[in-house]
C-alpha positions as a Markdown table, in Angstrom:
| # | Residue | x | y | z |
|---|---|---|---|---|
| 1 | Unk | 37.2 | 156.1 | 65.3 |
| 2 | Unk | 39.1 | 157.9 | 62.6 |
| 3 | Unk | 39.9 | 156.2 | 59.2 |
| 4 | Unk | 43.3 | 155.5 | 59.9 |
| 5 | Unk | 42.6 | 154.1 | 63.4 |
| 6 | Unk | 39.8 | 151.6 | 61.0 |
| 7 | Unk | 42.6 | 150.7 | 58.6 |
| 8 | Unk | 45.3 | 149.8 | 61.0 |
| 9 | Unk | 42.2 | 147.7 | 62.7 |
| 10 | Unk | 41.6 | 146.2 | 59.5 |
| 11 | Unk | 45.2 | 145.1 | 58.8 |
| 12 | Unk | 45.6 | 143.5 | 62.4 |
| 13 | Unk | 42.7 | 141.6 | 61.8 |
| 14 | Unk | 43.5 | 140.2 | 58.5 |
| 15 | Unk | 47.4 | 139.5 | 59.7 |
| 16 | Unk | 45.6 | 137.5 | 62.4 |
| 17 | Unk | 43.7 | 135.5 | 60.6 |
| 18 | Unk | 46.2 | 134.6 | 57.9 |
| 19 | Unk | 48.7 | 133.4 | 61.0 |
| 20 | Unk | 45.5 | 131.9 | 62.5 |
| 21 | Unk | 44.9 | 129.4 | 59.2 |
| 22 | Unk | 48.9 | 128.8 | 58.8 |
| 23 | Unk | 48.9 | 127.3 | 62.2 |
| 24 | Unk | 45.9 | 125.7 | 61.4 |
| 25 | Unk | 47.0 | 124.8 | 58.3 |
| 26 | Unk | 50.9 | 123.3 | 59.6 |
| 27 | Unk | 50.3 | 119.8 | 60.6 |
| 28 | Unk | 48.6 | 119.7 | 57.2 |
| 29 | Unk | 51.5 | 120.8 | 55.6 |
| 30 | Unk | 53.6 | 118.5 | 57.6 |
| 31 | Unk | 51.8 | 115.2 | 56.1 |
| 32 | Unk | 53.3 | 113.6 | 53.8 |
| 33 | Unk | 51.2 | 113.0 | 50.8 |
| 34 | Unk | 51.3 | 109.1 | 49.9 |
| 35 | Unk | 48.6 | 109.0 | 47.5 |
| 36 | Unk | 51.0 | 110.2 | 44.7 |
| 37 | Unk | 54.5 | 110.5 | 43.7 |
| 38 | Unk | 56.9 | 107.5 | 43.5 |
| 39 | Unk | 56.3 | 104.4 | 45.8 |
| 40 | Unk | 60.5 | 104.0 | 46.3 |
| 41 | Unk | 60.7 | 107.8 | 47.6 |
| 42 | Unk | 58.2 | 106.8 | 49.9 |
| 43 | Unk | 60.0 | 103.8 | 51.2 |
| 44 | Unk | 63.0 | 105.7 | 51.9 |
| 45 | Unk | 61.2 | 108.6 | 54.0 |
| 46 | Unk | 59.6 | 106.0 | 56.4 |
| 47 | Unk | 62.7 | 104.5 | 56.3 |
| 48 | Unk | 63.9 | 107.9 | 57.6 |
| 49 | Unk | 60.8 | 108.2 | 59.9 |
| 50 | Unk | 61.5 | 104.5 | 61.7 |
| 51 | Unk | 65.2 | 105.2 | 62.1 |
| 52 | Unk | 64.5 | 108.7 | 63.6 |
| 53 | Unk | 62.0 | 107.0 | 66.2 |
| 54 | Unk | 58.7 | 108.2 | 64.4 |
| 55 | Unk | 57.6 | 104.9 | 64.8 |
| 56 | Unk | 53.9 | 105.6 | 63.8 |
| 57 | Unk | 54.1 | 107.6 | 61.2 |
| 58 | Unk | 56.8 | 105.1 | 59.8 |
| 59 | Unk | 53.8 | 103.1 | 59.8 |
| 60 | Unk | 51.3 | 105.2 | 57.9 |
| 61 | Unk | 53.4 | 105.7 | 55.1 |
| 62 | Unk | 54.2 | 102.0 | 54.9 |
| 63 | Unk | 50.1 | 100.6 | 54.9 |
| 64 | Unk | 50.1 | 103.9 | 52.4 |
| 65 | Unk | 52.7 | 102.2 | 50.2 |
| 66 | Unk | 51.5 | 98.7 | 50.5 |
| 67 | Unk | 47.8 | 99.5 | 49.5 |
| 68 | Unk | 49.2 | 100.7 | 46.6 |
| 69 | Unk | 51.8 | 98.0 | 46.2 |
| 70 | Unk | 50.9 | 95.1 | 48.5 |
| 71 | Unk | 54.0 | 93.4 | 46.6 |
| 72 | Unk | 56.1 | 95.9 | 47.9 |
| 73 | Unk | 58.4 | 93.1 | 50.5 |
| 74 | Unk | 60.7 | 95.9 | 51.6 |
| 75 | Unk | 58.1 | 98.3 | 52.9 |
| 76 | Unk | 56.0 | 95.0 | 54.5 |
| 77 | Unk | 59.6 | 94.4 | 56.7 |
| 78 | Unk | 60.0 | 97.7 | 57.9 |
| 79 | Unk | 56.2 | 98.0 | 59.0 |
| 80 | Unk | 56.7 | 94.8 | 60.9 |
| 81 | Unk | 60.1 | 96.1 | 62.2 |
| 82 | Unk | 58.5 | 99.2 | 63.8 |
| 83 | Unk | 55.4 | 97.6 | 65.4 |
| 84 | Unk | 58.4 | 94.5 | 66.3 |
| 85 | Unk | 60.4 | 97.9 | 67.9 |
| 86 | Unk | 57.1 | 99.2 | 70.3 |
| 87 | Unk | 55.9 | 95.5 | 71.2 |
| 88 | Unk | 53.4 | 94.7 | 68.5 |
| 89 | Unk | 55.0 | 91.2 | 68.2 |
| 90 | Unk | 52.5 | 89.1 | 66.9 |
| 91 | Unk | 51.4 | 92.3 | 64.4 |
| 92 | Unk | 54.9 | 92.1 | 63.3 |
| 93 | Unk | 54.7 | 88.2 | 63.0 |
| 94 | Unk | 51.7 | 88.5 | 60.5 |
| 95 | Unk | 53.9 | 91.1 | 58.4 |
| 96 | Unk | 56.7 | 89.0 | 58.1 |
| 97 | Unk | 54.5 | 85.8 | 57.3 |
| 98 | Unk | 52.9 | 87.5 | 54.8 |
| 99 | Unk | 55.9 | 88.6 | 53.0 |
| 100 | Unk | 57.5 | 85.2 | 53.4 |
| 101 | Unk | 54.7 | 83.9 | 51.3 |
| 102 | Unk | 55.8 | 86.1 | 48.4 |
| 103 | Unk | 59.1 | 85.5 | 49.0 |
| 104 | Unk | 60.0 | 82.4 | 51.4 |
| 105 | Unk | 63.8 | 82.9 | 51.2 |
| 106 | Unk | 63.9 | 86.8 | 51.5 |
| 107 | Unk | 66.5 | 87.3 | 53.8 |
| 108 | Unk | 65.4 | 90.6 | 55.0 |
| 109 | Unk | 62.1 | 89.1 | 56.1 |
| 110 | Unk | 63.7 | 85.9 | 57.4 |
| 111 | Unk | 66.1 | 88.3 | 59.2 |
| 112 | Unk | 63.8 | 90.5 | 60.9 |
| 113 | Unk | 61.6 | 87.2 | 61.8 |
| 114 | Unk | 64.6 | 86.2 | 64.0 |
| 115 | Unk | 64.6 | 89.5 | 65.6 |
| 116 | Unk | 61.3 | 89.3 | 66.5 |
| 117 | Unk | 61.5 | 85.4 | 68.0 |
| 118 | Unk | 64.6 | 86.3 | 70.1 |
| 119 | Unk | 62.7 | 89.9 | 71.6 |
| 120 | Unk | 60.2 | 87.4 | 72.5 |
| 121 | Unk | 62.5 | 84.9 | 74.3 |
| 122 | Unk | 61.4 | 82.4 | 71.9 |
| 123 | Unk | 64.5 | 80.8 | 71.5 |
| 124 | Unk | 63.3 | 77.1 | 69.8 |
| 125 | Unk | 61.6 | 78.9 | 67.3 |
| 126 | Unk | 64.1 | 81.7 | 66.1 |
| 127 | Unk | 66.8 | 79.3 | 66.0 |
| 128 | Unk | 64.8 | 77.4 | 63.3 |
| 129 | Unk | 64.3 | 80.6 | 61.3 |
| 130 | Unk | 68.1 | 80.9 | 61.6 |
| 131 | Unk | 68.3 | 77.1 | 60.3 |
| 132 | Unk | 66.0 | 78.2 | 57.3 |
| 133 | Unk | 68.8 | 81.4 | 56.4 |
| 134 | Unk | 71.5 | 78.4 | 56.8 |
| 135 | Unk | 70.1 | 76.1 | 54.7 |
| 136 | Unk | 70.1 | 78.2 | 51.8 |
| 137 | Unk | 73.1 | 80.0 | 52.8 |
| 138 | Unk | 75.3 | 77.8 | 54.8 |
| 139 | Unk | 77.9 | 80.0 | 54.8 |
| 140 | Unk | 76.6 | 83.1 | 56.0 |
| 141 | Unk | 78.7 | 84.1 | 58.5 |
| 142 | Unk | 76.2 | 87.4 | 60.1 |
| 143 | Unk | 73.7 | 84.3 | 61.1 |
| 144 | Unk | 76.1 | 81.9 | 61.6 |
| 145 | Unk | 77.2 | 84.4 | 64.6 |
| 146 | Unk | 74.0 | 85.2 | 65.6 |
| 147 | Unk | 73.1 | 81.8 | 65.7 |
| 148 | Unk | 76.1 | 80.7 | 68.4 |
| 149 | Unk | 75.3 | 84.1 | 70.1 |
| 150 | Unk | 71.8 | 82.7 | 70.6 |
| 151 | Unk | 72.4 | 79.0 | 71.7 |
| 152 | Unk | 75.2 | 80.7 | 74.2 |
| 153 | Unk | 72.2 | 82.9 | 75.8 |
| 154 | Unk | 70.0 | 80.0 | 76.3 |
| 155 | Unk | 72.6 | 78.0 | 78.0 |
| 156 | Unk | 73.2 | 75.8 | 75.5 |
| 157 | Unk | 76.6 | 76.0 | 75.4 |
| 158 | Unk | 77.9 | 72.4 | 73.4 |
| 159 | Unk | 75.6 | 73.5 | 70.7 |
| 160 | Unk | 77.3 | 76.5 | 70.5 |
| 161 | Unk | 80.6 | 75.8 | 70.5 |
| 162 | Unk | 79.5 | 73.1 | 67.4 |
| 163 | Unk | 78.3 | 76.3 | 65.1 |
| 164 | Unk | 82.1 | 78.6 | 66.5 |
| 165 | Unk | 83.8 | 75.5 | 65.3 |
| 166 | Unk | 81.9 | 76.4 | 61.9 |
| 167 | Unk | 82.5 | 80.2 | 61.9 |
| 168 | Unk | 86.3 | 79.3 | 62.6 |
| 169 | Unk | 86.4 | 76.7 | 59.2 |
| 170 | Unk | 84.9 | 79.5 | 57.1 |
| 171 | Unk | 86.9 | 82.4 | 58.9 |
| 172 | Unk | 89.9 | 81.7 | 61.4 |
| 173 | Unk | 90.6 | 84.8 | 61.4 |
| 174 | Unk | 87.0 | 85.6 | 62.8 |
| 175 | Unk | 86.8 | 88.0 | 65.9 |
| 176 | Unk | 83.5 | 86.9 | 66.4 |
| 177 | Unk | 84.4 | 83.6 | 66.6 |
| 178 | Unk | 86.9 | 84.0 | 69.1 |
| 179 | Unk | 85.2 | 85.9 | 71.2 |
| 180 | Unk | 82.4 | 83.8 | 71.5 |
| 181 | Unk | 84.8 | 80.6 | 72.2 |
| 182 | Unk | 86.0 | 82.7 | 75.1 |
| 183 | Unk | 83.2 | 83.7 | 76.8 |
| 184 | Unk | 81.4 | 80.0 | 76.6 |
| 185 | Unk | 84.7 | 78.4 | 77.5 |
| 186 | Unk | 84.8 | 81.5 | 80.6 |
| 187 | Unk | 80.8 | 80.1 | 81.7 |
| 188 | Unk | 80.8 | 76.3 | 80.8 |
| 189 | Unk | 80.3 | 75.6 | 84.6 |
| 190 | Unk | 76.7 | 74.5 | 85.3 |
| 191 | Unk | 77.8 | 76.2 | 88.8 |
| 192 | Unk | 77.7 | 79.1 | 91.1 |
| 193 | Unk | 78.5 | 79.9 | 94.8 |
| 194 | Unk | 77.0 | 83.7 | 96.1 |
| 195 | Unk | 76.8 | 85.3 | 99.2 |
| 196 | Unk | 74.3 | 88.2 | 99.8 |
| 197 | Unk | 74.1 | 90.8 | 103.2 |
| 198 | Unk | 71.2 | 92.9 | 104.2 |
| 199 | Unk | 71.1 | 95.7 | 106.3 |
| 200 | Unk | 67.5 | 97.3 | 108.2 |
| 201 | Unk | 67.8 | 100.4 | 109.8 |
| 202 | Unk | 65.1 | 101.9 | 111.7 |
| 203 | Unk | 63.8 | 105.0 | 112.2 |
| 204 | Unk | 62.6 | 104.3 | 115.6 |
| 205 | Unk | 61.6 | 101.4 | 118.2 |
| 206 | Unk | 63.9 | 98.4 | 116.6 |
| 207 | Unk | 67.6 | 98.2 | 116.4 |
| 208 | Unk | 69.6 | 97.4 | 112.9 |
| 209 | Unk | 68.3 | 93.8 | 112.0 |
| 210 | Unk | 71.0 | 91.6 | 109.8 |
| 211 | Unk | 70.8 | 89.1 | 106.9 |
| 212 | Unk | 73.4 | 87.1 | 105.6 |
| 213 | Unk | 72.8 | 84.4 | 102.6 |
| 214 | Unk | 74.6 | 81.7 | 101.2 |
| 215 | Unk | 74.1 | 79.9 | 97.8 |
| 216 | Unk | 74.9 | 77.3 | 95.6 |
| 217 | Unk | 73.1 | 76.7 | 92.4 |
| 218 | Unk | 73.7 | 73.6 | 90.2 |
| 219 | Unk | 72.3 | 73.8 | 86.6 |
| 220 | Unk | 71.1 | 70.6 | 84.7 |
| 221 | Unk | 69.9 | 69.7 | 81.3 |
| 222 | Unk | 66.3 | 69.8 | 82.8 |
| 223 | Unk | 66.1 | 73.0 | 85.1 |
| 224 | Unk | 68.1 | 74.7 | 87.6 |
| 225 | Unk | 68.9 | 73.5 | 91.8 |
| 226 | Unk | 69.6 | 76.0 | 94.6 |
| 227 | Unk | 70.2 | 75.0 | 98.2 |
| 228 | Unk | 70.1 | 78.5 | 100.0 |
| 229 | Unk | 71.4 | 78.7 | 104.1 |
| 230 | Unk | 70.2 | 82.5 | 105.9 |
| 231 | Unk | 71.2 | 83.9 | 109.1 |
| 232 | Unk | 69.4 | 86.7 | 110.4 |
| 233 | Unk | 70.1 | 88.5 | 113.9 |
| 234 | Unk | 66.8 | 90.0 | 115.0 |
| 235 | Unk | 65.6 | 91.4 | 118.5 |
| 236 | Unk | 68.9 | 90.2 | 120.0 |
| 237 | Unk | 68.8 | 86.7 | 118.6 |
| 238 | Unk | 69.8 | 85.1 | 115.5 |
| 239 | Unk | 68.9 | 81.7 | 113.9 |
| 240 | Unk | 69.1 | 79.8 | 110.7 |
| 241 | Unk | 66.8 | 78.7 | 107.6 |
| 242 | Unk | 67.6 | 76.0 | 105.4 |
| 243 | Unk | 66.2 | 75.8 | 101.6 |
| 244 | Unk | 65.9 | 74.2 | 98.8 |
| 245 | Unk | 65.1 | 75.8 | 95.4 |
| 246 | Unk | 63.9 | 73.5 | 92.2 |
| 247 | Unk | 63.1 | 74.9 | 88.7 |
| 248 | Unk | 62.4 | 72.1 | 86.1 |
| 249 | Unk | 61.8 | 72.8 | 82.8 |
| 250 | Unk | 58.1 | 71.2 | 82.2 |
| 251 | Unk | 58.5 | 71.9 | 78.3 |
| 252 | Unk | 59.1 | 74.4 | 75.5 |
| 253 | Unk | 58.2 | 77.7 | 77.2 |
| 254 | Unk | 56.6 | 76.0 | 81.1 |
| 255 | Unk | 58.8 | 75.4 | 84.0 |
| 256 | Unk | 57.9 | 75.0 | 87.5 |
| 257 | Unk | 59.1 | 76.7 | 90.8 |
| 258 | Unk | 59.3 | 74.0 | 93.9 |
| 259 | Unk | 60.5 | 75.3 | 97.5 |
| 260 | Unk | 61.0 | 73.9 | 100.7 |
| 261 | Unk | 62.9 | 75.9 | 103.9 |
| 262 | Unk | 62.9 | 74.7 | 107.3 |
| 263 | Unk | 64.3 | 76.4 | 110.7 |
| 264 | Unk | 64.2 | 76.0 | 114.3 |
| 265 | Unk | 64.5 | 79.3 | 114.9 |
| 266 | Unk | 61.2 | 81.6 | 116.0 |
| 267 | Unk | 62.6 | 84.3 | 113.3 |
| 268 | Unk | 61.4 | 81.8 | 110.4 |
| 269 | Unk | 58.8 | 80.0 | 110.0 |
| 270 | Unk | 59.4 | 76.0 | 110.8 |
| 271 | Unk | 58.6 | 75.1 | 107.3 |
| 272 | Unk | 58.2 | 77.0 | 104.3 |
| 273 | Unk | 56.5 | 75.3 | 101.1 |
| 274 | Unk | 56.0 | 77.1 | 97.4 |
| 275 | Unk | 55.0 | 75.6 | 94.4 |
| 276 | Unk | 54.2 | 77.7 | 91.1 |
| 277 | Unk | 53.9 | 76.8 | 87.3 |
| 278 | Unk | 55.1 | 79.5 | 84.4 |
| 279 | Unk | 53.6 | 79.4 | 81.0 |
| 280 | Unk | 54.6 | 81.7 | 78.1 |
| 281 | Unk | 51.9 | 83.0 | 77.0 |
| 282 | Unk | 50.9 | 85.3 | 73.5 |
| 283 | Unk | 51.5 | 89.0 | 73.4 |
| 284 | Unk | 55.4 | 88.7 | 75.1 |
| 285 | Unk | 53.4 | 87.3 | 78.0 |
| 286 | Unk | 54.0 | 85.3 | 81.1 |
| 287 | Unk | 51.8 | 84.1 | 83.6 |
| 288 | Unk | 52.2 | 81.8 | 86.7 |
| 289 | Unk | 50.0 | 80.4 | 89.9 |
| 290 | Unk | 50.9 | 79.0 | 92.5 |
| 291 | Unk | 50.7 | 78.5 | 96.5 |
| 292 | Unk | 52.9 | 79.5 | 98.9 |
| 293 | Unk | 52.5 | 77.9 | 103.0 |
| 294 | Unk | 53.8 | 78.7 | 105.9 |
| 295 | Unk | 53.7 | 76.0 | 109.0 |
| 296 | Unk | 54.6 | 77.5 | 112.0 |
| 297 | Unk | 54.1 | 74.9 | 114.6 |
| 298 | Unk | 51.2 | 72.1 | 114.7 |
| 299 | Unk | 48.5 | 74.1 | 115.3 |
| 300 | Unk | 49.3 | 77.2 | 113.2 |
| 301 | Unk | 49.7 | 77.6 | 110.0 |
| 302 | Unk | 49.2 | 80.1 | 106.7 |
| 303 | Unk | 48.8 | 79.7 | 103.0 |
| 304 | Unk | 48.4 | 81.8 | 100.8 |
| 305 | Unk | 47.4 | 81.9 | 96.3 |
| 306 | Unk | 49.8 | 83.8 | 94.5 |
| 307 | Unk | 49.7 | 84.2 | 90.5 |
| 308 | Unk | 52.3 | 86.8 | 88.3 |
| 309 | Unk | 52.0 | 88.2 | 85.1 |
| 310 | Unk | 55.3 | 89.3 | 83.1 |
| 311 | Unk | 55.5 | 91.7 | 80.0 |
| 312 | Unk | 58.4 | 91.6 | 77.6 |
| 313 | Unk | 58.7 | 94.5 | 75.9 |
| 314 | Unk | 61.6 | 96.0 | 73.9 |
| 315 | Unk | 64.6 | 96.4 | 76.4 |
| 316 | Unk | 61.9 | 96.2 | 79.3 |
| 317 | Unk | 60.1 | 93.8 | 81.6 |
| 318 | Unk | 57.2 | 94.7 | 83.2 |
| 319 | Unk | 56.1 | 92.4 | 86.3 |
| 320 | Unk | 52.8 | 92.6 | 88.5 |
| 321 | Unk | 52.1 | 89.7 | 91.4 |
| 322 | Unk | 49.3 | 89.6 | 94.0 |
| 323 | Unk | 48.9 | 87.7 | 96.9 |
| 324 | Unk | 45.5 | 86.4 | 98.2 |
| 325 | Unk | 44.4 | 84.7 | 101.8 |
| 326 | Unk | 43.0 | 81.4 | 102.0 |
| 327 | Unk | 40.7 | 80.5 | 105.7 |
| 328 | Unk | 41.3 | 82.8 | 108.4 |
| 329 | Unk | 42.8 | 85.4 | 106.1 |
| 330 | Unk | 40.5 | 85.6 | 103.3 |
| 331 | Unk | 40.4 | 88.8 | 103.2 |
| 332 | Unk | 44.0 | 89.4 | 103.3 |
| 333 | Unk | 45.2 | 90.9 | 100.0 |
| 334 | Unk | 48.5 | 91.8 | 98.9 |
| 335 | Unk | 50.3 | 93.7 | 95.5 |
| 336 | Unk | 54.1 | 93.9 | 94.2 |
| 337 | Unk | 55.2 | 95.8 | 90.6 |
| 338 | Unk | 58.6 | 95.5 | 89.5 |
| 339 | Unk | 60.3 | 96.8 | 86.3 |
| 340 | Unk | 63.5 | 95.3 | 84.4 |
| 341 | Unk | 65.8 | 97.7 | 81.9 |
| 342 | Unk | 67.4 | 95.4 | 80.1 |
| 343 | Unk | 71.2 | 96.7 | 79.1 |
| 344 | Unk | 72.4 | 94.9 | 76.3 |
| 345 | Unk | 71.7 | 91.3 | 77.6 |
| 346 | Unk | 69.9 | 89.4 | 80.5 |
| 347 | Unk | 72.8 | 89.4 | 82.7 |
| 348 | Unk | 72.7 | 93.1 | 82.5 |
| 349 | Unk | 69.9 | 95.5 | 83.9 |
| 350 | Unk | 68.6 | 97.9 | 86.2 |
| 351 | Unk | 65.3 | 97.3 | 88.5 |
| 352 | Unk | 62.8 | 98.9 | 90.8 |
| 353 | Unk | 60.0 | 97.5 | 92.7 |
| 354 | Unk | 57.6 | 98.4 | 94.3 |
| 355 | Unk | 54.4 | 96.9 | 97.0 |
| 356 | Unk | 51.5 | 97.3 | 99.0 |
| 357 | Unk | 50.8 | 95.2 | 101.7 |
| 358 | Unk | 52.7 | 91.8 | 103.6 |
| 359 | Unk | 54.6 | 90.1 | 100.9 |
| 360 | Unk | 55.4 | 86.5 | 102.2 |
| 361 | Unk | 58.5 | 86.5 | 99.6 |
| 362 | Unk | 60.2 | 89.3 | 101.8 |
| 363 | Unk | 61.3 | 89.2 | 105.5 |
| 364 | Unk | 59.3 | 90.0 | 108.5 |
| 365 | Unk | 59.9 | 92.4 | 111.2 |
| 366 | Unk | 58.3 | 90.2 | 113.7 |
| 367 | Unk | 59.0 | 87.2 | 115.1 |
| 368 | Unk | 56.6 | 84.2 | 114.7 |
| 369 | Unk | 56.2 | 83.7 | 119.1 |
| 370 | Unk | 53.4 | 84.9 | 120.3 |
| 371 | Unk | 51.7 | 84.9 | 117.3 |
| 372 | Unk | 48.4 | 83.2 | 116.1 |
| 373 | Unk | 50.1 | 82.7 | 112.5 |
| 374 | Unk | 47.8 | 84.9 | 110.9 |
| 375 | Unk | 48.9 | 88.8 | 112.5 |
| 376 | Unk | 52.2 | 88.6 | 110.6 |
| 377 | Unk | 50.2 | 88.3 | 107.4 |
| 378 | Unk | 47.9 | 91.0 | 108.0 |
| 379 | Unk | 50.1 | 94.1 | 109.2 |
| 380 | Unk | 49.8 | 96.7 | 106.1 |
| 381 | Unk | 52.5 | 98.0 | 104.6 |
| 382 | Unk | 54.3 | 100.1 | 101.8 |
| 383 | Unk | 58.0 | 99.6 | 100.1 |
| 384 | Unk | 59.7 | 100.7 | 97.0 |
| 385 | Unk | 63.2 | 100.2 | 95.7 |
| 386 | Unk | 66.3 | 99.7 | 93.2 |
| 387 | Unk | 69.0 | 98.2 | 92.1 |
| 388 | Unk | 71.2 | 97.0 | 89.6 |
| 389 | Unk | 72.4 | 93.3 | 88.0 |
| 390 | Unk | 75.1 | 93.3 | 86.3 |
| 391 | Unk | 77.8 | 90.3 | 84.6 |
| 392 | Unk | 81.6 | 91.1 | 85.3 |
| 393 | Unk | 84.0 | 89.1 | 82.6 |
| 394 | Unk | 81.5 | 86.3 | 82.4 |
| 395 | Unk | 82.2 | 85.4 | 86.1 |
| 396 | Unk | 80.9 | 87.7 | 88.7 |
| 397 | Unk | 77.7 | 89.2 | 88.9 |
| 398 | Unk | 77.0 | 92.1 | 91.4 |
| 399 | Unk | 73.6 | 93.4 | 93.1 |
| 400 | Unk | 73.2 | 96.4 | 94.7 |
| 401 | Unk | 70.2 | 97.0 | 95.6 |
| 402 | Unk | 68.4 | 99.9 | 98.1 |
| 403 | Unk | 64.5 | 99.7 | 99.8 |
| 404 | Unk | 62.4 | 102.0 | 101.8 |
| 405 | Unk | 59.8 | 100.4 | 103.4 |
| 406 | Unk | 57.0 | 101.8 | 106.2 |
| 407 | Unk | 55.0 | 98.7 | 107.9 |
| 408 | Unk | 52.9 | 98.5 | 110.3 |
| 409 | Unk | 53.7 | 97.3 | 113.9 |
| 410 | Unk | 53.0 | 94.1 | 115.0 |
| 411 | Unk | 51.6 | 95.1 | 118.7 |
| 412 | Unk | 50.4 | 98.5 | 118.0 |
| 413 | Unk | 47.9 | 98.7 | 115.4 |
| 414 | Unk | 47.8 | 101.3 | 113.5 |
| 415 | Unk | 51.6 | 102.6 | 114.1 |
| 416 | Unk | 53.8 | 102.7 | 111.8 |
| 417 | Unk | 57.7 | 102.3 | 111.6 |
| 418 | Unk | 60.0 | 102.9 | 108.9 |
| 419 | Unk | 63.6 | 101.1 | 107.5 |
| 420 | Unk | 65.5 | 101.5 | 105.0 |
| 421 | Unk | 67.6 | 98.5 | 103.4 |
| 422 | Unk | 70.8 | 98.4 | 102.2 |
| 423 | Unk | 72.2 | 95.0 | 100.4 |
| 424 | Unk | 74.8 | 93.9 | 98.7 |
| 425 | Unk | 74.6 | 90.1 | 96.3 |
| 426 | Unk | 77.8 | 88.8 | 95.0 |
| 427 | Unk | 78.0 | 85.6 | 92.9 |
| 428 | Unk | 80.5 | 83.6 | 91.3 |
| 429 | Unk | 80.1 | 81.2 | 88.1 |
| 430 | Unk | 82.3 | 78.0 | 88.8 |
């Protein structure tokens, strides 16, 4: 090798290594020092970090800030706003707490407290951190609104109108205030009438198979009534189920599910029994157990253990519920997933779902003659699907909703048959 061709070497290796330790060095670089400069500068780039969705390192430079200035209340809200933002809810709680105890009238604080208790679907106690803002500030118009907003959510609707009647003696000009008479006066019925259809069509071996639904619910002070009649029209006969649906409110944060259905038809079962308890739970957690039985005539019936776990989180709901066998069908196991995204409000989202194995909360294929009781429960199977819930001018709601499913048949192990549903639930608020 010449001495040229050595030099050129030479300056290709040292370019390399000087791009080498700059990429090296980048993410360095890109740190922002928080040991020095000015605590306020700080504050306003993690404020810049949190609103542009750098979440985390929003939160470095905050516990940065606050080991430096622990008084700091500004910086403590916006760390509990970002971990309040990605689910950390009781993380965000201990923030908040701890700058109320420097500061127990802090708006900001008390502010983003209430966030944090209505995320959670703890209504009782964000209401009373809006009743602590109120107390100080009875006028306050922002939580005034926000208050009357929440009561409205939670169905509380004479409450509601109570703090409007307030908005509209401070401001009667308020839009606000108007629009939230509207809509309470629009959904003061504690009623609703619905009708749902279903559609299965088969890839092979059965004909289409057709549901048809029709509700009433009835809404009390303690918990909600349905009474439910369904018509299917399966392997060339139809037939009828009657039910009964009964949520009663056990309690701040517990409520019960209580069913009853009966049919003399051979496409239900002849009596269907559920019972089920809910309990908030820490972390935007809920949990449930319960039973669900199936008698099919004297000598043949099924029950099974069924418990749910629901996560609350930001704009999402994440659900997970198996199903075990009790006696004959102990071994029988069952799984469901579904997912909520939440638009704006409960009466607004988009869902999927998705299962493994019988799930006695969906129809059967088969019919229950000729049948031991325990078969139906056993046939393996997959589904997934969508669909969408959604609130028209306060008085229609609308779901769509679309399912594959590939299930096992009844009197051929081991085959398989697949359907796809197509249905369509319309309710109206009375």
């Amino acid at each position: 090798m010449n001495h040229r061709s050595r030099h050129k070497s030479v300056i290709r290796l040292c370019i390399s290594a000087i791009l080498l330790l700059a990429g090296s060095a980048a993410p360095l670089l890109s740190q922002i020092d928080t040991t020095n400069g000015d605590v306020d500068q700080l504050y306003r780039i993690a404020r810049e970090k949190a609103v542009g969705g750098e979440h985390a390192e929003a939160r470095r430079i905050c516990q940065a800030i606050l080991r430096r200035a622990p008084e700091y209340i500004d910086v403590r809200v916006l760390l509990a706003r970002t971990e309040a933002w990605d689910g950390k809810r009781d993380e965000a709680r201990k923030e908040l707490q701890l700058a109320l105890r420097q500061d127990p009238t802090n708006r900001d604080a008390l502010s983003a407290l209430f966030d944090v208790e209505v995320w959670d679907g703890r209504t009782d106690d964000a209401l009373l951190v809006a009743d602590r803002i109120l107390h100080r500030a009875p006028g306050d118009l922002e939580f005034l609104v926000k208050k009357a907003r929440l009561l409205h959510l939670a169905r509380r609707d004479a409450e509601a109108l109570g703090v409007v009647g307030q908005i509209e003696s401070i401001d009667p000009t308020s839009t606000d205030a108007a629009s939230l008479r509207d809509s309470i006066t629009r959904t003061a019925s504690r009623s609703t009438i619905g009708a749902s259809y279903a559609a299965d069509r088969y890839s092979s071996l059965y004909s289409t198979m057709h549901y048809v639904s029709v509700e009433y619910s009835r809404r009390f002070d303690g918990g909600t009534f349905f009474a439910r009649m369904n018509y299917s029209y399966r392997f060339l006969r139809d037939g009828l189920q009657y039910e009964a649906d009964l949520y009663p409110l056990l309690g701040e944060g517990v409520y019960a599910y209580l069913n009853y259905g009966y049919s003399g038809s051979v496409l239900f079962p002849k009596h269907r029994v559920g019972a089920e308890v809910f309990v908030r739970l820490p972390l935007s957690l809920e949990g449930s157990l319960g039973v669900r039985s199936f008698f099919f005539d004297a000598s043949r019936s099924v029950k099974l253990v069924t418990l749910s776990v629901n996560w609350y989180t930001g704009a999402y709901m994440l659900s997970a519920r198996p199903y075990f066998g009790s006696g004959d069908l102990a071994s029988s196991f069952s799984m469901s997933f579904a997912a909520r995204r939440y638009i704006a409000d409960p009466d607004h989202y988009l869902y999927a779902r998705m299962g493994a194995g019988f799930t006695p909360d969906e129809r059967l294929i088969q019919t229950s003659e000729g049948f031991t009781g325990t078969e139906i429960f056993t046939l393996k199977s997959q589904t997934a699907g969508v669909g969408l819930w959604w609130l028209f001018n306060d008085l229609y709601i609308l779901n769509p909703s679309l399912d594959l499913t590939r299930q096992e048949i009844g009197f051929q192990r081991g085959d398989y048959v697949t359907f796809v549903t197509a249905g369509i639930t319309v309710k109206l608020r009375l």
